[in-house]
ZAMIDREN-939390 format. One record per residue (C-alpha): residue in one letter; x, y, z; residue number from 1. Coordinates in Angstrom, 1 decimal, m for minus. Each point is the difference from the previous one (the first is absolute). Last residue first. Layout:
% residues N
("A", (X, Y, Z), NUM)
...
% end
This chain:
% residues 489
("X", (64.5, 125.4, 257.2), 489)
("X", (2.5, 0.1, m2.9), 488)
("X", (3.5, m0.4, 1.2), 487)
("X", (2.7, 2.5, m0.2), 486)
("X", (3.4, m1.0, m1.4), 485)
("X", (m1.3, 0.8, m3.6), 484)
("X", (m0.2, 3.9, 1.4), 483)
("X", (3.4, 0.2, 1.4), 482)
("X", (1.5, m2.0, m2.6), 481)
("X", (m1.5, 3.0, m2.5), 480)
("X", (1.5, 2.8, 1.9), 479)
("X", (m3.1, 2.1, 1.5), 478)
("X", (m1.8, 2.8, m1.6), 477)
("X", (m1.5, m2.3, m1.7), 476)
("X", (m2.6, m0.9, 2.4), 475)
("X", (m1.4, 3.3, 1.0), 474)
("X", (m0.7, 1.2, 3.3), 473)
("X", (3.0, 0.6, 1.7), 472)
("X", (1.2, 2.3, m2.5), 471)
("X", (m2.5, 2.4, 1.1), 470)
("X", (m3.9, 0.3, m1.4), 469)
("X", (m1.9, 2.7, 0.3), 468)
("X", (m2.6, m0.2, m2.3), 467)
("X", (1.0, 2.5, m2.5), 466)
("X", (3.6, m1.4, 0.8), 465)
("X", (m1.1, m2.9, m1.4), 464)
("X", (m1.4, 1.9, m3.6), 463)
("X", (3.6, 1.3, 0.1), 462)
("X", (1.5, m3.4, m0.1), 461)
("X", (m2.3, m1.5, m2.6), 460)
("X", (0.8, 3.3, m2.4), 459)
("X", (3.9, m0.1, 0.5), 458)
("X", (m0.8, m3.8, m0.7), 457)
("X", (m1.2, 1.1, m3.2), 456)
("X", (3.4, 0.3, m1.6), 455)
("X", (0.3, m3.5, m0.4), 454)
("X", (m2.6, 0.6, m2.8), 453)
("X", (3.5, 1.5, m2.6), 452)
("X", (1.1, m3.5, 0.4), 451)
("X", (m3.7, m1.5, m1.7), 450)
("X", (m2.9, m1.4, 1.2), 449)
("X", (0.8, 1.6, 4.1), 448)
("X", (m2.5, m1.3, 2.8), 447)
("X", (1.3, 2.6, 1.9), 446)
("X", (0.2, m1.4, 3.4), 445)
("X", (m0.4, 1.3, 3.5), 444)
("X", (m1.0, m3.0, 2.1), 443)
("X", (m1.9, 0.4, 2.9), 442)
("X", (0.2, m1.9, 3.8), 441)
("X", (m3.2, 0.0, 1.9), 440)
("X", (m0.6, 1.5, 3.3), 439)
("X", (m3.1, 1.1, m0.1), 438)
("X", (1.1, 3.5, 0.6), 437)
("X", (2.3, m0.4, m3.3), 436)
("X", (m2.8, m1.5, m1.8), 435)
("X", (m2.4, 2.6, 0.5), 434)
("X", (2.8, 2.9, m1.1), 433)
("X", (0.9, m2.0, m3.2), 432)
("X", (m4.2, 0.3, m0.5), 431)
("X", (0.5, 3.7, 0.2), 430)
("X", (2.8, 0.2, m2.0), 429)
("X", (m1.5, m2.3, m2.7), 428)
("X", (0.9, m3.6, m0.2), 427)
("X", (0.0, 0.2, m3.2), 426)
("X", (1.9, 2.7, m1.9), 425)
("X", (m2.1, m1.1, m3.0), 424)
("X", (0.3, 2.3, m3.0), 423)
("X", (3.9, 1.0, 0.6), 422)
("X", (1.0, m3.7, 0.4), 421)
("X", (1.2, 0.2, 3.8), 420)
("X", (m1.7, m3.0, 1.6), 419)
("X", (m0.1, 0.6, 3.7), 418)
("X", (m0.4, m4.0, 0.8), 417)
("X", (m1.0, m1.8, 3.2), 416)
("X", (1.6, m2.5, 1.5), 415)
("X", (m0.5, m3.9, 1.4), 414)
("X", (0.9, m0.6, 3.1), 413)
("X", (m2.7, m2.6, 0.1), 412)
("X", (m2.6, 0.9, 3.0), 411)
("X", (1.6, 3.9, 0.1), 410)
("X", (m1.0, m0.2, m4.1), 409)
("X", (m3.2, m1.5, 0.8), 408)
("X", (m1.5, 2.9, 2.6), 407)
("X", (1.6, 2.6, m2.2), 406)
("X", (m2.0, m2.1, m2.9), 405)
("X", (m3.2, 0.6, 2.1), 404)
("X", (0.2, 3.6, 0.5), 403)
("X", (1.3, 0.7, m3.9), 402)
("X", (m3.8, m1.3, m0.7), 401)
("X", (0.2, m0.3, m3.5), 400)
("X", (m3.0, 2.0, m2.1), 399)
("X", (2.3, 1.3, m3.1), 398)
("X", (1.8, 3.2, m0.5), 397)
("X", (m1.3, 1.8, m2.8), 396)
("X", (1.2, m0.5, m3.7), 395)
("X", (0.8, 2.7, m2.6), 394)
("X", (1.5, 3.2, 1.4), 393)
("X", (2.5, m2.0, 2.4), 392)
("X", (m0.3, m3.8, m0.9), 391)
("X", (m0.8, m1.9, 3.8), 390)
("X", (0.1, m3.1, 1.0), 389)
("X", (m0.2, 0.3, 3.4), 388)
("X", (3.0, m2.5, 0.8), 387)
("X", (2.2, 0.9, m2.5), 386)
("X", (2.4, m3.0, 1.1), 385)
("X", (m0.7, m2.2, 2.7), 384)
("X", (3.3, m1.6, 1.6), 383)
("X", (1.8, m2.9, 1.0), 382)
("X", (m2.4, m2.8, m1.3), 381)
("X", (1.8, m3.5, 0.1), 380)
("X", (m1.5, m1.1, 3.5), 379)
("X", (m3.8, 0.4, m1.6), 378)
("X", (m2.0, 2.4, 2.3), 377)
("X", (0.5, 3.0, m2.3), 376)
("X", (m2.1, m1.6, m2.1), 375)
("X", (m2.7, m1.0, 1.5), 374)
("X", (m0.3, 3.7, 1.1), 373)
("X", (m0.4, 1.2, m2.9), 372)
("X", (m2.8, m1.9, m1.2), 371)
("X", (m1.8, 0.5, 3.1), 370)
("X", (0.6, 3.8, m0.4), 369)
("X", (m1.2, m0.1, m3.3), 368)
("X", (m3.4, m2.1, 0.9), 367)
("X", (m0.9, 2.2, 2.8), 366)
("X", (1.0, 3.1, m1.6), 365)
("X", (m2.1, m0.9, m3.2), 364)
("X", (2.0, m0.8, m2.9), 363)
("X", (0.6, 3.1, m2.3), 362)
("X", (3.9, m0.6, m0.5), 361)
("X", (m0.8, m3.1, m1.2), 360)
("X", (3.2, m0.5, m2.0), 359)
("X", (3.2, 1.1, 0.8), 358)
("X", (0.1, m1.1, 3.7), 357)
("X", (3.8, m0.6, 1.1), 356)
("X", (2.1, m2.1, 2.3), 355)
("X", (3.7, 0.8, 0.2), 354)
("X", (2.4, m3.2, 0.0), 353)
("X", (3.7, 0.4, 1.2), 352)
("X", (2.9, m2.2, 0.0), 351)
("X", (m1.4, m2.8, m2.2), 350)
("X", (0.2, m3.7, 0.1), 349)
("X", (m3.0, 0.0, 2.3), 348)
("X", (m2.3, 1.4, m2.8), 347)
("X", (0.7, m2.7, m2.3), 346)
("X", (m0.8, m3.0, 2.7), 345)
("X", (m3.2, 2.8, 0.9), 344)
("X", (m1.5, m0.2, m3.4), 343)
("X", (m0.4, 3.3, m1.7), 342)
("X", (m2.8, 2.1, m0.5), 341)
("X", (m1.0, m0.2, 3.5), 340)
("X", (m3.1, m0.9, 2.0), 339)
("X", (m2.4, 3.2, 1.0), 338)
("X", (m3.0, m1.6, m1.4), 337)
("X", (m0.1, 2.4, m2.9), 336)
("X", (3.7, m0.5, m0.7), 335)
("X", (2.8, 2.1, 1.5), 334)
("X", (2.3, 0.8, m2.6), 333)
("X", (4.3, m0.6, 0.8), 332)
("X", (2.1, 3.0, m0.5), 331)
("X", (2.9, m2.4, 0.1), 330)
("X", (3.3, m0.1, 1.4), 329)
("X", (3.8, m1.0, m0.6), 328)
("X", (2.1, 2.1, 2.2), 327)
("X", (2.7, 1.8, m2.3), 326)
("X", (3.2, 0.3, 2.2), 325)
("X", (2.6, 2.2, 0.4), 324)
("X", (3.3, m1.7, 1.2), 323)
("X", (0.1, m0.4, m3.2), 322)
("X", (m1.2, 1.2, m3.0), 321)
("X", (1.3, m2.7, m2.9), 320)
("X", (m0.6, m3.0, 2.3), 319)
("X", (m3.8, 1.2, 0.9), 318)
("X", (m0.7, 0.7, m3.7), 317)
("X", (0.8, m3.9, m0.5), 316)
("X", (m2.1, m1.4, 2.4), 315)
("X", (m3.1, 3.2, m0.7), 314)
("X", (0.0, m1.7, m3.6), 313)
("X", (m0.6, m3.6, 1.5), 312)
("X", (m2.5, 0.9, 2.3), 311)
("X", (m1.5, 2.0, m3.4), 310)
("X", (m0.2, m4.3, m0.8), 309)
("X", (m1.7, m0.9, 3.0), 308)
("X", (m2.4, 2.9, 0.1), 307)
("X", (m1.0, m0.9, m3.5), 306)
("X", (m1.0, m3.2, 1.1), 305)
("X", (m2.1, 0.7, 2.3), 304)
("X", (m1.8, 2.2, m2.2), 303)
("X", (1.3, 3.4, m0.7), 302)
("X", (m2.6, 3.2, m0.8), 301)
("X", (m0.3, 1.7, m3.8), 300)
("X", (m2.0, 3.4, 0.5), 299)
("X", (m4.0, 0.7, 0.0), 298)
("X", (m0.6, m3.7, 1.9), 297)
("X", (1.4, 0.4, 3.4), 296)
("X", (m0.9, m3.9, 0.6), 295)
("X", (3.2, m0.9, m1.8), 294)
("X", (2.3, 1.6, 2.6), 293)
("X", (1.9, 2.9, 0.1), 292)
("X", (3.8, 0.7, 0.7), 291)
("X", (0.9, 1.3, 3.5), 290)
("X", (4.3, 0.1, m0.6), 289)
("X", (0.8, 0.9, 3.6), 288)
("X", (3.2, 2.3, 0.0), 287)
("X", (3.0, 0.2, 2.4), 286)
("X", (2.5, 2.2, 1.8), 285)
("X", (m0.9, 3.0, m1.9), 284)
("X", (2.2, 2.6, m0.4), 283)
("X", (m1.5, 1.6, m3.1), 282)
("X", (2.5, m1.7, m2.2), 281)
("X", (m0.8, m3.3, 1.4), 280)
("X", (m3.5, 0.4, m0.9), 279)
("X", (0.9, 0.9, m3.9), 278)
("X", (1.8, m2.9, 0.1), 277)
("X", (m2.4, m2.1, 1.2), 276)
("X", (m2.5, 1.6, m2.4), 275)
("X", (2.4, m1.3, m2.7), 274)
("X", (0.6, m3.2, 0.8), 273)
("X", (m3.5, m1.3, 0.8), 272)
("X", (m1.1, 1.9, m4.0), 271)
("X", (m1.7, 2.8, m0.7), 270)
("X", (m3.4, 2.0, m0.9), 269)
("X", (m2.3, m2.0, 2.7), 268)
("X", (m3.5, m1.6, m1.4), 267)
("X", (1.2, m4.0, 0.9), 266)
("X", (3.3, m1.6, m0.6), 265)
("X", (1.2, 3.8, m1.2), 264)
("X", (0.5, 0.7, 3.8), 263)
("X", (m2.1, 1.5, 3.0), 262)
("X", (0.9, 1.4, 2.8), 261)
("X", (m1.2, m0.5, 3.7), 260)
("X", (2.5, 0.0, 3.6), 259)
("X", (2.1, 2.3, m0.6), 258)
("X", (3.1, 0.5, 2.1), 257)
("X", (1.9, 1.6, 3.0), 256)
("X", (m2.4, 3.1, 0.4), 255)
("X", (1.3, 1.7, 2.9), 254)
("X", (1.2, 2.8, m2.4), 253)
("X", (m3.0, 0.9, m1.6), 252)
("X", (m1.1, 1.2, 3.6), 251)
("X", (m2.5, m1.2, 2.3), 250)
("X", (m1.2, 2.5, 2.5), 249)
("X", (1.4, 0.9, 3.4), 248)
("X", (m3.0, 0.2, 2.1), 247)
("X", (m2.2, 3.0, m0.3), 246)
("X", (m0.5, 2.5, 3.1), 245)
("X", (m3.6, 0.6, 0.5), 244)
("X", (m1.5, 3.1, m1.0), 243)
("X", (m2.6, m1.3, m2.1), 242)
("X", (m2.5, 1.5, m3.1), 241)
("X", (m0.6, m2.3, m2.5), 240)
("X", (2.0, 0.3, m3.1), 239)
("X", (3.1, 0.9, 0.4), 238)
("X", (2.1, m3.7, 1.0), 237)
("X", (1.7, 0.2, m3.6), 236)
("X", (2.0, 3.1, 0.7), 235)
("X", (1.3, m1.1, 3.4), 234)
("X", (m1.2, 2.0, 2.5), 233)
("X", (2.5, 1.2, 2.7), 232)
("X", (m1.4, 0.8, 3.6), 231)
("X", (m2.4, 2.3, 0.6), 230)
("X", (0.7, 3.2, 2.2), 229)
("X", (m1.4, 1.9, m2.3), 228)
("X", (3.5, 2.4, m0.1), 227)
("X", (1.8, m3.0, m0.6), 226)
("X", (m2.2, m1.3, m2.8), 225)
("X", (0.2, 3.3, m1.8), 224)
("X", (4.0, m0.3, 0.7), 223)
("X", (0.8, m3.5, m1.5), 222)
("X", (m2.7, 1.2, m3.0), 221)
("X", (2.7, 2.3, m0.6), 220)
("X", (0.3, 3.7, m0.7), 219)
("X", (m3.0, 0.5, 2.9), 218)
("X", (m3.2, 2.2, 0.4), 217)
("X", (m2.3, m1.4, 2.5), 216)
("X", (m3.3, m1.7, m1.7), 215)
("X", (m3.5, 1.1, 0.8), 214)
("X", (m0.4, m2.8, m0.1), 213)
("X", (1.1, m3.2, 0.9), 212)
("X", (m3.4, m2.2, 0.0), 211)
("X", (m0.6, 1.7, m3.2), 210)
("X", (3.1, m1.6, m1.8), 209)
("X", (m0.3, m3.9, 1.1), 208)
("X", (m3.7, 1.2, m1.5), 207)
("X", (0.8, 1.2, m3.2), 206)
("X", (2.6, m3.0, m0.8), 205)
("X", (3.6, 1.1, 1.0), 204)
("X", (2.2, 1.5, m2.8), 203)
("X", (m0.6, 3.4, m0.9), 202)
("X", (m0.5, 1.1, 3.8), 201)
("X", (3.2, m1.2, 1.2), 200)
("X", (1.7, 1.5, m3.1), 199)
("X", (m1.5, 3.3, 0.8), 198)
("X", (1.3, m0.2, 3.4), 197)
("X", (3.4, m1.4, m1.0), 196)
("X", (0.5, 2.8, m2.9), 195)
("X", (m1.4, 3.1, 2.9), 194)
("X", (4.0, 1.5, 0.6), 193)
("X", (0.7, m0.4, m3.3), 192)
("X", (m3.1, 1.6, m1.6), 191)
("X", (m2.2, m2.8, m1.7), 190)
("X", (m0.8, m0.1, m3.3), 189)
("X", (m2.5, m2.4, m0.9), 188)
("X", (m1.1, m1.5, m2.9), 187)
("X", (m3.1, m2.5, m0.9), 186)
("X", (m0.5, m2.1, m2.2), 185)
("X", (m3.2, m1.3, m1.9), 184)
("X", (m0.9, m3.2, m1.3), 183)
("X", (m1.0, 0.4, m4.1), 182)
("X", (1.9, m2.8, m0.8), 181)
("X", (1.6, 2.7, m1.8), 180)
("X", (1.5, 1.3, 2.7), 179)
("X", (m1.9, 3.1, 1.2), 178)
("X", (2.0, 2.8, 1.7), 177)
("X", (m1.0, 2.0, 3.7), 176)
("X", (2.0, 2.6, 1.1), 175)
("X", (m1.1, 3.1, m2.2), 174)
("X", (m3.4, m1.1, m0.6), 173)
("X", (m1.5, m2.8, m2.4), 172)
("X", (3.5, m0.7, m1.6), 171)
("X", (0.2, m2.3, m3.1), 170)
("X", (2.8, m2.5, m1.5), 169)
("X", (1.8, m0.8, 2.7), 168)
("X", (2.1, m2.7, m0.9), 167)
("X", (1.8, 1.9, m2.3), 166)
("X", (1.5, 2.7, 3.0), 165)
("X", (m0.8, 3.7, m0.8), 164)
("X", (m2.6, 0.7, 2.6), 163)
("X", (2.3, m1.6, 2.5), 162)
("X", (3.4, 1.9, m1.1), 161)
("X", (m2.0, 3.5, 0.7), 160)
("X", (m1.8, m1.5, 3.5), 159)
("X", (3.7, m1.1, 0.9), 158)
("X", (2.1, 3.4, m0.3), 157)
("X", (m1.0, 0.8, 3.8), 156)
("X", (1.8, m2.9, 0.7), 155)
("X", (m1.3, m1.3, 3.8), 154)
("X", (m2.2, m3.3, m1.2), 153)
("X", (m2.7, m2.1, 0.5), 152)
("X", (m1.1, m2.4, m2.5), 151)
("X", (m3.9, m1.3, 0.1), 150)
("X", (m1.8, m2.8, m1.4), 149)
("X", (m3.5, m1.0, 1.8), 148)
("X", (m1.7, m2.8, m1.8), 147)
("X", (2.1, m2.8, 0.2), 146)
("X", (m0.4, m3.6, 0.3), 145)
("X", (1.7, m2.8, 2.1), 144)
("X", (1.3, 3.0, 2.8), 143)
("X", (3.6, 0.8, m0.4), 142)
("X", (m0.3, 2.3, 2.9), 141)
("X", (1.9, 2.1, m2.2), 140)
("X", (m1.8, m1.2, m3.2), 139)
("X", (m3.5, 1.3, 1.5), 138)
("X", (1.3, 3.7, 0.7), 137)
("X", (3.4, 1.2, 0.1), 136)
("X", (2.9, m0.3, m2.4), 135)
("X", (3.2, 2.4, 1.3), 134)
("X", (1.5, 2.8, m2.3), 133)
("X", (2.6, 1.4, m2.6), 132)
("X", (m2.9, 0.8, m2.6), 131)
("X", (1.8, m2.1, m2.5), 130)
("X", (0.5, m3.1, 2.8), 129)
("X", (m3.9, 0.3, 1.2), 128)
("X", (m0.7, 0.0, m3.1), 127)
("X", (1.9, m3.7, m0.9), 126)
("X", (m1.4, m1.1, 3.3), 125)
("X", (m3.6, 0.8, m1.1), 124)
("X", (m0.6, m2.6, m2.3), 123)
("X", (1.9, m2.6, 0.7), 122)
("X", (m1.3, 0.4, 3.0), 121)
("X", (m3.9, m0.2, m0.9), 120)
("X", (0.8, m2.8, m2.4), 119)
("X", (1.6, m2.5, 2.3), 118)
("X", (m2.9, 0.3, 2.7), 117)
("X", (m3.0, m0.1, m2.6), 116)
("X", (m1.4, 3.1, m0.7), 115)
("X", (m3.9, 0.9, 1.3), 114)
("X", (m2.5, m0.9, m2.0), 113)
("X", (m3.2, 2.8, m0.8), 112)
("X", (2.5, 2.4, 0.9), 111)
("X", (m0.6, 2.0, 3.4), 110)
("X", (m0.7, 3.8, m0.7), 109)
("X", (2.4, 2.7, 1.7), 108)
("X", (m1.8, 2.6, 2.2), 107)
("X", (m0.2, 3.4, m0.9), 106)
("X", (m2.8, m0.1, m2.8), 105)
("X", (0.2, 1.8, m3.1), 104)
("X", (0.5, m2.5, m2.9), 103)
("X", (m1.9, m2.6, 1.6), 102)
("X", (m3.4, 2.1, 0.5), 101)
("X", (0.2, 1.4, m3.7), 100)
("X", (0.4, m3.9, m0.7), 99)
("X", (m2.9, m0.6, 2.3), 98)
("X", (m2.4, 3.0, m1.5), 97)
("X", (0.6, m1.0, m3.8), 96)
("X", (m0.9, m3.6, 1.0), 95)
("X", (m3.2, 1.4, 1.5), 94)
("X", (m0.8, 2.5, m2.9), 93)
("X", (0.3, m2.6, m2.4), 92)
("X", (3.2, m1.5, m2.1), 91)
("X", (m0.9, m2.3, m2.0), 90)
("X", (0.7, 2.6, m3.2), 89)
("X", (2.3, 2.2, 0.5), 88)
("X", (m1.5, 3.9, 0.0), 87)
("X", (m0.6, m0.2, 3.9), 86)
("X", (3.4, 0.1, 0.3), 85)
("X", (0.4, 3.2, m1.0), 84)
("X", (m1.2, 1.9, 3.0), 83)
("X", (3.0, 2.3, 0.1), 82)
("X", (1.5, m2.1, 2.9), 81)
("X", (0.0, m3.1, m1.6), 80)
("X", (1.8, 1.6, m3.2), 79)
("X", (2.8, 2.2, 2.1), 78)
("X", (0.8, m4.0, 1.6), 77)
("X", (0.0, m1.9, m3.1), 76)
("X", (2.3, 3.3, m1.7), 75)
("X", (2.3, m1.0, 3.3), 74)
("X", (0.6, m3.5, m0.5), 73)
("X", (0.8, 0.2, m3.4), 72)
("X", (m1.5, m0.3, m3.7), 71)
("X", (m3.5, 1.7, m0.5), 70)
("X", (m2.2, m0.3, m2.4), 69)
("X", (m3.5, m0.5, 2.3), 68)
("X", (m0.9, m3.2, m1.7), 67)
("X", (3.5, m1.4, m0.2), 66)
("X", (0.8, 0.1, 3.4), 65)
("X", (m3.1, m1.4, 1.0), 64)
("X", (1.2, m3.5, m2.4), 63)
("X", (3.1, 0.6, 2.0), 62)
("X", (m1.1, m0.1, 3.4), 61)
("X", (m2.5, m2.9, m1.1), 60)
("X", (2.2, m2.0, m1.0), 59)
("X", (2.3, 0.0, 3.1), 58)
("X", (m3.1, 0.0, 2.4), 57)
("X", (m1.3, 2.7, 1.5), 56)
("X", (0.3, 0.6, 3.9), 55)
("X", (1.3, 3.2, 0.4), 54)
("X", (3.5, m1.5, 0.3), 53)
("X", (0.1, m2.2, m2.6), 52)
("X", (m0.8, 3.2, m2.3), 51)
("X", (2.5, 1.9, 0.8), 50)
("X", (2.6, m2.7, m0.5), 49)
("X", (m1.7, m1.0, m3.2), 48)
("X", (m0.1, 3.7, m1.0), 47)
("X", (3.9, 0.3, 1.1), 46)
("X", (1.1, m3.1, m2.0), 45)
("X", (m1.0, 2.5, m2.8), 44)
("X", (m2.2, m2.1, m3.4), 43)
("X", (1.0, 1.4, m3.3), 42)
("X", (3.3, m0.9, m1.5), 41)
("X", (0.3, m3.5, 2.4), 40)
("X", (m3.6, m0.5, m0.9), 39)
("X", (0.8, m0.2, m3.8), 38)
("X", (3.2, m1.7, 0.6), 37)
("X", (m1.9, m3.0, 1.6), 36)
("X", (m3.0, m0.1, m2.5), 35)
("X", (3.1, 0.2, m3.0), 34)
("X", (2.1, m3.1, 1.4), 33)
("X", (3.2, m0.2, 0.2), 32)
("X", (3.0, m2.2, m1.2), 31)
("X", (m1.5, m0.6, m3.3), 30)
("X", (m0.3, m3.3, m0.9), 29)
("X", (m0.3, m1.7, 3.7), 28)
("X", (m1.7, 3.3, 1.3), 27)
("X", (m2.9, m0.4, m2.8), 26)
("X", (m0.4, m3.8, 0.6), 25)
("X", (m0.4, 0.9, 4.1), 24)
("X", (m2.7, 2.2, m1.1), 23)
("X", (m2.2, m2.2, m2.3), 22)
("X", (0.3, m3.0, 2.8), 21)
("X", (m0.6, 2.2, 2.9), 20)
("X", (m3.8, 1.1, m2.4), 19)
("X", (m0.4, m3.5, m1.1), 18)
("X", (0.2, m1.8, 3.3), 17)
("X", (3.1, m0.6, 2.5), 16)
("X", (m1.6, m1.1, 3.4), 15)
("X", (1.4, m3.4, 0.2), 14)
("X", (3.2, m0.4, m2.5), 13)
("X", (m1.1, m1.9, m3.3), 12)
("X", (m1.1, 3.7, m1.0), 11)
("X", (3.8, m0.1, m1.1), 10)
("X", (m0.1, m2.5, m2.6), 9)
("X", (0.5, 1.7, m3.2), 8)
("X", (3.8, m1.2, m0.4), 7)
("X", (1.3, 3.6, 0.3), 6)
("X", (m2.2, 0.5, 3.1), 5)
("X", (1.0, m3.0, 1.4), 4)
("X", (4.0, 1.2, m0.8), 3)
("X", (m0.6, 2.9, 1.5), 2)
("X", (m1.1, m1.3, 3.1), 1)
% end
């Protein structure tokens, strides 16, 4: 980057135009640039925080900031409340009323996006840790977004530590902080003898909760439960009220291998070698190597003859790591009639083909599930991957009809994926949940670009459990000769 910018060529890169361009020069000669330092000196995470959270955006938080002269979260608050706000320009008697509104209200406003999966708990697990407490809320039950954070805790000393913490960088009452995301956090201190009851409570969705209370007081969720007469609740199996007993959930553990990465012969971050390795060292028994294919169009995809030659590669890895094995795959595009990306003499040399719709996400259910369903009927197809299509926060799930590819995947044998990249978890929990009724096998796989991705399956395998799958249910859970032995239908 440097370089381009030292060479004048920088706004060759797409979205780079005068204004980047002028910037990025200033950083490469100077090592900082004067805009930057200039909000660093005078703009307080806590006012963006603040301001997040009663529903302003980031630049406007500050730009209201600066009108009224004041520089923390708690001058913004003693302005509001003494009328100022009606001083800053844009900002009417209705706006005035609603922030006013947000600043004094009880319950907890939603975000305008809720936090991805991976971000919520790395988030809040760090807090929990310096407040000596348990995460609750959305990232226990580890649901695909969260809304709800909480931490429950017994140390008296924790509200003091939790107002102090970096990450927190403004407090609307005494136990609730603002990240600055602007998505707010809650606190609670729990006696001893109450910490399972109030932990109970923190965690399950509002109504799993409701259907309980009034709760019984209990140190340990173990004991609540008891006294309820309720069986054990898994964390992730809180959100519609139930009192039946859970089957004994999928655990990181049973996972024998992945089934979907990707390597630097397509959009992935490393080489066949070295994501094997980085497999093996997780325990894995075996990894699929699910490269794209041409029809993909945003990133590089393998024609057949590419396949042949990373065939090649995946030889020679395979004598360096054994008895682990690296299963030579492809994440292969469904076309618009439903045929294959790939021709099937190429397809049958490999150990395991996932389907996938890229394009034409917005195809009419008919025609999508037609689509999909062609494919998944070829012999070579072992699994559909991302099967709803969804991109958390940015794309909604598309039209397929999940009822009619449960119906083809018990006709073929083919499986369905729970895709654990942090913005598509897909199959959802729910949908995990129809499949495993259905009777349909599922994948957990983290469809990892780089060695540090492969942590997703923790992601894939606690989106199953959402949907109550058990060992039994998912494919790679199994040795890999155990699977290969098993016919398609």
């Amino acid at each position: 980057m440097a370089e381009l910018v030292r060479k004048g060529r920088v706004r060759e890169l797409r979205g780079i135009g005068p204004g980047i361009e002028r910037r990025l020069a200033e950083l490469v000669e100077t090592g900082r640039i004067a805009e930057l330092d200039e909000l660093e000196r005078t703009v307080q995470p806590e006012i963006v925080g603040l301001g997040l959270f009663l529903g302003l955006s980031a630049k406007r938080s500050v730009d209201v900031a600066r009108a009224l002269g004041v520089e923390s979260a708690e001058e913004f608050r003693e302005a509001a409340r003494a009328g100022r706000l009606r001083s800053v320009p844009g900002i009417g008697a209705k706006r005035e009323a609603a922030i006013l509104a947000a600043l004094e209200r009880e319950e907890l406003p939603r975000p305008r996006r809720g936090l991805l999966l991976n971000r919520a708990r790395a988030l809040v697990e760090p807090i929990a840790e310096a407040v000596g407490g348990v995460v609750a809320g959305d990232p226990r039950r580890w649901r695909d977004t969260s809304e709800r954070l909480a931490i429950v805790t017994s140390d008296n000393n924790a509200l003091d530590r939790f107002q102090q913490l970096p990450e927190i960088v403004a407090v609307v009452d005494d136990s609730v902080g603002v990240t600055v995301e602007g998505v707010p956090m809650r606190l609670v201190v729990a006696p001893r003898e109450r910490f399972g009851t109030e932990l109970l409570r923190a965690t399950g969705s509002v109504a799993y909760v409701a259907a309980f209370e009034p709760l019984p007081a209990g140190a340990s969720e173990g004991e609540v439960y008891a006294k309820l007469g309720v069986p054990w609740c898994p964390p992730e199996l809180r959100e519609e009220p139930h009192r039946a007993e859970p089957p004994e959930l999928l655990e990181l553990a049973d996972v024998r291998g992945d089934l979907h990465c990707h390597t630097t012969w397509s959009d992935g971050k490393a080489s066949v070698l070295q994501m094997g390795e980085a497999a093996r060292e997780r325990g894995y028994e075996y990894l699929a190597i699910c490269d794209h294919t041409p029809s993909v169009g945003a990133v590089p995809g393998l024609t057949a003859d590419d396949v042949r030659r990373q065939g090649e590669e995946i030889a020679a890895a395979n004598e360096r790591l054994s008895p682990f094995r690296i299963l030579r795959g492809s994440e292969c595009d469904i076309l618009r009639d439903g045929s294959l990306d790939l021709p099937d003499d190429v397809l049958a040399e490999l150990d395991w083909v996932q389907a996938s719709v890229h394009g034409g996400q917005r195809m009419p259910a008919r025609e999508l599930t037609k689509r999909t369903v062609e494919a998944m009927r070829n012999p070579h197809v072992r699994c559909l991957s991302h099967p709803k299509g969804r991109i958390i926060n940015h794309r909604p799930e598309n039209a397929l009809d999940l009822d009619a590819v449960f119906e083809a995947a018990l006709e073929t044998g083919v499986a369905l994926e729970v895709n654990g990249l942090p913005d598509r978890l897909d199959l959802r929990g729910e949908h995990v949940r129809r499949a495993v009724e259905a009777g349909v096998k599922i994948a957990v796989s983290t469809d990892a670009h780089s060695v540090r991705g492969l942590g997703n399956m923790e992601l894939a395998v606690h989106t199953a459990r959402r949907g109550w799958a058990t060992a039994g249910d998912v494919l790679n859970a199994l040795p890999w000769e155990a699977y290969r032995s098993q016919p398609r239908r």
